[in-house]
N, C-alpha and C positions, 0 to 999 in steps of 0.2 A: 504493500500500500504506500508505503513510504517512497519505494523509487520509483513506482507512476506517478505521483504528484510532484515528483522533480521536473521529469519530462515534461508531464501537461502543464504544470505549475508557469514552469518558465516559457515554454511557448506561447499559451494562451494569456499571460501578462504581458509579453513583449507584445505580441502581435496589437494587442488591444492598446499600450502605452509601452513606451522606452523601458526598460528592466534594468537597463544599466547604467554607468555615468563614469567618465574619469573626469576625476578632481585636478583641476588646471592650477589654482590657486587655494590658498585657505588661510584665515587668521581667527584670531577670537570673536571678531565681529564678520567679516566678511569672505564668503564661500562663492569661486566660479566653478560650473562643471560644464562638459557636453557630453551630453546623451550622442549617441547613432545609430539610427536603424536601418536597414537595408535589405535590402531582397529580390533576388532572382529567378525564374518560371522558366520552363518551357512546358508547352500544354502540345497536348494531341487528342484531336474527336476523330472515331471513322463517320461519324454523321453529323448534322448542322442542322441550324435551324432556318438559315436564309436560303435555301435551293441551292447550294453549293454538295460535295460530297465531300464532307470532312474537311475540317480546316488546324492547321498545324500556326502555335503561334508563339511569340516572347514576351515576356513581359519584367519590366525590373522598377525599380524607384530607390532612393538612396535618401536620407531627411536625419540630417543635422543640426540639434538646438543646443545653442545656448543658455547656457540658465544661471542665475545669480540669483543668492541669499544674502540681506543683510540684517544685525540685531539693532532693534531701535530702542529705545530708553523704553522702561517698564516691562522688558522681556518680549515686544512686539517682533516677530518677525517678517521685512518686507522680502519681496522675492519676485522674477520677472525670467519670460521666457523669450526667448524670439530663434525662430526657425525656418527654413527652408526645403523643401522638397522639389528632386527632378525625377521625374518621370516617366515611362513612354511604353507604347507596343510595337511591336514588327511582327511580321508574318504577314500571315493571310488576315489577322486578326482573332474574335474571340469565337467563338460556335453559336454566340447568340446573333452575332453581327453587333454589338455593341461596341465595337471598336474594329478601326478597317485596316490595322496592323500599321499605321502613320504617323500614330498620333508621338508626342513628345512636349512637355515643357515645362516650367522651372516657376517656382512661383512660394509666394510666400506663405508656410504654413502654421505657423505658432506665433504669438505676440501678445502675451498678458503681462497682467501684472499684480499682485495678492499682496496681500496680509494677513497673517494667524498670531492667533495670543499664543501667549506663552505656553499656558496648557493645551492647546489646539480647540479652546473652547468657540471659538468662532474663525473662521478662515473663510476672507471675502476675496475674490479674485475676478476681474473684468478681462477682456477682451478677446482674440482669438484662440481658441481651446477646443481641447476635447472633450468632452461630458458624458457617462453613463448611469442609467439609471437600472439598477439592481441587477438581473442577471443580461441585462441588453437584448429582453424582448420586445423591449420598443424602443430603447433609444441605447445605441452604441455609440456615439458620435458621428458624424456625418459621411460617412464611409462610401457611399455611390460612387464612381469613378469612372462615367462614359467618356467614348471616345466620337471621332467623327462618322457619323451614322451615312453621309453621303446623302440627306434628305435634304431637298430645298426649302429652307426657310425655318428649319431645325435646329436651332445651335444650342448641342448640351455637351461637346467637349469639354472636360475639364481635364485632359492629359492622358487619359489612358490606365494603362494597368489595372485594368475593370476587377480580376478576380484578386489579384493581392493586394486589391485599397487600401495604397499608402496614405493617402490624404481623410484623415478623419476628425479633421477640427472645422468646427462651426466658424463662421466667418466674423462673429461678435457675437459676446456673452457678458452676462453679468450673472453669479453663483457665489450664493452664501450655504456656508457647509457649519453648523453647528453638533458640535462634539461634548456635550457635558458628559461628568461622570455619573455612570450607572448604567442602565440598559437601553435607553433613546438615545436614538440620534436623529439628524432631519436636514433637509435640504429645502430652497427656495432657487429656482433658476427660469433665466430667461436665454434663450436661443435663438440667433438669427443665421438662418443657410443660405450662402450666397449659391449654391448649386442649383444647376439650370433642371437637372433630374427634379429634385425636389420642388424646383419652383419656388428656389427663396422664400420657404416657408420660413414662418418665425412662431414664436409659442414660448409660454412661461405656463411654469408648474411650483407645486411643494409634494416635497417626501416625507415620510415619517416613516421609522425604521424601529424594531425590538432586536435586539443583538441581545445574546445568551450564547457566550464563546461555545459552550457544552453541547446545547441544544441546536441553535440555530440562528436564522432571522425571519421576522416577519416583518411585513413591509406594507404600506398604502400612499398611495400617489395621486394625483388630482392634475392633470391639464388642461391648458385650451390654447387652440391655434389660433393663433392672433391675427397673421395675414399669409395669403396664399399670391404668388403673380399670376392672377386665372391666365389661361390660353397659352402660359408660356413653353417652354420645353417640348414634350411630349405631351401634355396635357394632363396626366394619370389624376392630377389632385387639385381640380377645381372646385371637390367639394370639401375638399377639406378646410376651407377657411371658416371659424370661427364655431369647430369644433370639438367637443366638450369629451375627454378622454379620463376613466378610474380605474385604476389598477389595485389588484392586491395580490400577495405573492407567499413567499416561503419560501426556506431552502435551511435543508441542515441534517442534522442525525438523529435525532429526539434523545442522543445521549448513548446511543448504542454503535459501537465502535462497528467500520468496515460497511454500516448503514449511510447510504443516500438518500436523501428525499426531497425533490422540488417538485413547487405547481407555482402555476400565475392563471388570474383571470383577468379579462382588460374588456370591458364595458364600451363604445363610443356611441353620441349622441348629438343633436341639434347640427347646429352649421348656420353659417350665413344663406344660402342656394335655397331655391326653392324647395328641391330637393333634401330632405334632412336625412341624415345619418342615423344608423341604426346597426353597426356592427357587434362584435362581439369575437377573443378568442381565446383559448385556454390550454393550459397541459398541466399533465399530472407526468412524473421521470420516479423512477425507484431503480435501485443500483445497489448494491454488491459485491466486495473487495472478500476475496476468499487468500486471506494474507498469510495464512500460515501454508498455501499450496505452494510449491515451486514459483515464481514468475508470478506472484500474487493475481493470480488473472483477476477482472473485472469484468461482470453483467450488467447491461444497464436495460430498460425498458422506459421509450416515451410516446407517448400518446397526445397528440396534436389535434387542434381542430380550430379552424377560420373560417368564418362564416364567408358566404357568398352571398349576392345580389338576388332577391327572388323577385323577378318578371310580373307577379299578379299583386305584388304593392308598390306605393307611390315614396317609397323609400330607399338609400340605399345600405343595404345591408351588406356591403362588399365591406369585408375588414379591411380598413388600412396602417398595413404591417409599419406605419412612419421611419423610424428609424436603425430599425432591427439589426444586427450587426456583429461580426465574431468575438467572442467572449472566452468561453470555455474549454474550446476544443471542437475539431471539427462535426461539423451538425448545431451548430449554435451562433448563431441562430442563418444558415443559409443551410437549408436541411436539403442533404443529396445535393453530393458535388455538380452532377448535371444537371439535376431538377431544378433546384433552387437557382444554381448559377444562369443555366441556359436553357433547358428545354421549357421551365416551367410544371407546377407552379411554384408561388414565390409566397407563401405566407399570404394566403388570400384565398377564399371560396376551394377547400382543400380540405382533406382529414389527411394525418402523418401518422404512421406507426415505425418506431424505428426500436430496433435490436442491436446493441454491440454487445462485442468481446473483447476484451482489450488485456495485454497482459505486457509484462516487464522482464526479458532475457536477462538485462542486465540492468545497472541501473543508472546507464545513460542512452538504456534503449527502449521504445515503447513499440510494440506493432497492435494493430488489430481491426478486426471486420464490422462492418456495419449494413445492415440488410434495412433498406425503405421499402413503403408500400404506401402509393399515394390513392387518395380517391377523392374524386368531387362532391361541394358540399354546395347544397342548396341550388339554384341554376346556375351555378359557373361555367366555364368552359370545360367539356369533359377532359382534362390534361391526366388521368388516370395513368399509374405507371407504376414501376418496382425499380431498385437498382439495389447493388451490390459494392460499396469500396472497401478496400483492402490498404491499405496503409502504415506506414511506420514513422518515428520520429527518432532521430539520432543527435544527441548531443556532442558535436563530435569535442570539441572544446567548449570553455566558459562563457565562447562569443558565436560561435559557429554552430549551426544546428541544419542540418540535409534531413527533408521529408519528400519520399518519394510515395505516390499513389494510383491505383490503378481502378478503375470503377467500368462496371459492365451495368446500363440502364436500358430496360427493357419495354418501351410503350406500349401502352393501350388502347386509352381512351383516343376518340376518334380526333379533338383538335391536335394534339401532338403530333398524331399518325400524321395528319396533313399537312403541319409543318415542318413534320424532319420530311416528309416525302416518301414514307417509306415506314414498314413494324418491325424492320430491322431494330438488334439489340446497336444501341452506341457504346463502341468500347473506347474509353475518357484513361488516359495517362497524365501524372502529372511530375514533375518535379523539380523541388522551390529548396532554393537555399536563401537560409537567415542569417543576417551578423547584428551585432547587437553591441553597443558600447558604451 
């Protein structure tokens, strides 16, 4: 149990925020570091989703920050980031056609600036950042990453490298993070996406949180979308503006060692549009560390479901998955490397069943299987399907991490069938190296 949680530990931290740092300078008052993440892909589909037969692609991004700590009188700690990120794809591009293998460019990604008290009892911080709310079923930070789609009059480049979304800071924030002692904790945040996918949506929320190191966390959240840019993008969320989002969650062991347990439910309602919202989505996850076996293998079981759009109301009931984003390992939240990534679906008008295995050779090695089973929910598009990855993670050193994957997806339902062209299985290769500093 111990040395799978090294492995996912450290990947699923870095990939979501910087994990590392070297110390440039240091004094009793004043600390600089830089973080650096980086990452390299090559992907292979034998099938596609734009009429093409399989597309073979690259993808990389490199993001460098900054960061400075200084102590202010009364034990105040101020603190500031500023970062950068380059980017880009080559090939044929990605299997969904979401980037046409051209894209490339450099741009700025981190720029805040904080304050925390001495005890960490309040820590306020403005500007460009990244933000997550609890497991990143709805909000990972801003993570979408299309490239140039070749549509006229469509512009949602934002550099590329679609499937290892380097770029995951909101483009303005302001986030008050309260820390007293005991079991509360809570959040207040406002978010604004300069992303042409999302539509420059913007939104503020509060958290409130039960932490019990033993037991667990339980969690409840309250949003609302403040503003949508209707018609812009691709259109997906013009009805998203100025709708009312409740979440409640869990996650932990109830105290019982080698025990897993998460659920969330996420309620949405009203809107500005004539059309009002009426979604809804939820899971239950149980899991099982069998730690005194060789290689402590791991069972996990989850159980998904997002509602879809029903045709005979004047409502719409199509969840929207907002911000959803990788977290914890793969299947979190982009369930099924092809599904979620490219064939579809995406955390919308769907039920998810997913099974792993996962287990630890050594313990800077993790492999293991994952079996999905999609099906349509409510009138959605029937996107009905199964798939299978197979995967490993290697720590090769403290910085370097090689994950290589192999995934066999199998469609069904009739709209997949008609966009890959074919009920041919897609057999999906991937493999991504990580540096970290």
């Amino acid at each position: 149990m111990i040395q799978k949680r090294i492995v996912v530990g450290l990947v699923a931290s870095a990939m979501a925020a910087t994990a590392q740092s070297a110390v440039l300078s240091s004094s009793d008052e004043t600390q600089f570091e830089l973080n650096v993440e980086a990452m390299a892909g090559v992907f292979s589909a034998s099938e596609d989703y734009v009429g093409d037969d399989g597309r073979t692609w690259q993808e990389g991004f490199i993001k460098p920050t900054f960061v400075v700590s200084h102590k202010l009188p009364n034990g105040i700690q101020a603190y500031a980031g500023l970062g950068a990120i380059a980017l880009g794809t080559a090939g044929d591009g990605d299997a969904a056609g979401l980037t046409s293998g051209n894209e490339g460019q450099v741009d700025l990604e981190n720029a805040y600036l904080g304050f925390r008290s001495s005890s960490n009892l309040i820590d306020l911080s403005v500007g460009q950042q990244t933000f997550q709310l609890g497991d990143g079923f709805l909000i990972a930070g801003d993570a979408i990453s299309l490239g140039d789609l070749g549509a006229p009059g469509v512009d949602v480049d934002r550099g590329g490298a679609y499937y290892l979304a380097g770029k995951k800071s909101f483009s303005n924030t302001a986030i008050l993070k309260l820390n007293p002692e005991g079991n509360f904790r809570g959040d207040m945040f406002w978010l604004q996406s300069n992303n042409p996918y999302h539509q420059d949506t913007s939104l503020a929320g509060v958290n409130l949180e039960y932490v019990d190191e033993k037991l667990g966390t339980l969690g409840a959240s309250y949003l609302s979308v403040l503003d949508v840019d209707q018609g812009s993008g691709l259109g997906l969320w013009d009805k998203r503006k100025g709708m009312n989002v409740v979440s409640v969650r869990g996650q932990g062991s109830l105290g019982v060692e080698n025990l897993f347990l998460s659920f969330e439910y996420v309620k949405e309602s009203g809107g500005d549009s004539a059309v009002k919202n009426a979604g809804n989505a939820w899971y239950v996850e149980a899991g099982w560390t069998f730690a005194d076996v060789p290689w402590s293998p791991n069972v996990n079981y989850r159980y998904a479901q997002f509602s879809g759009d029903k045709t005979e109301t004047t409502k719409n009931e199509a969840f929207d998955p907002l911000f959803f984003g990788f977290t914890r390992g793969f299947g979190t939240w982009f369930q099924g490397e092809v599904a979620s990534n490219y064939a579809g679906p995406a955390n919308s008008g769907n039920d998810v069943s997913r099974i792993e295995i996962s287990a630890s050779p050594r313990a800077d090695l993790q492999v293991g299987a994952q079996y999905w089973k999609f099906s349509p929910q409510d009138d959605a598009p029937d996107l009905a399907g199964s798939e299978v990855d197979l995967y490993a993670l290697w720590s090769i050193t403290d910085n370097w991490i090689f994950s290589p994957l192999l995934g066999v997806y199998m469609p069904d339902g009739d709209a997949v069938v008609a966009a890959q062209g074919n009920d041919d299985s897609n057999i999906y290769a991937q493999a991504v190296v990580m540096y970290f500093f």
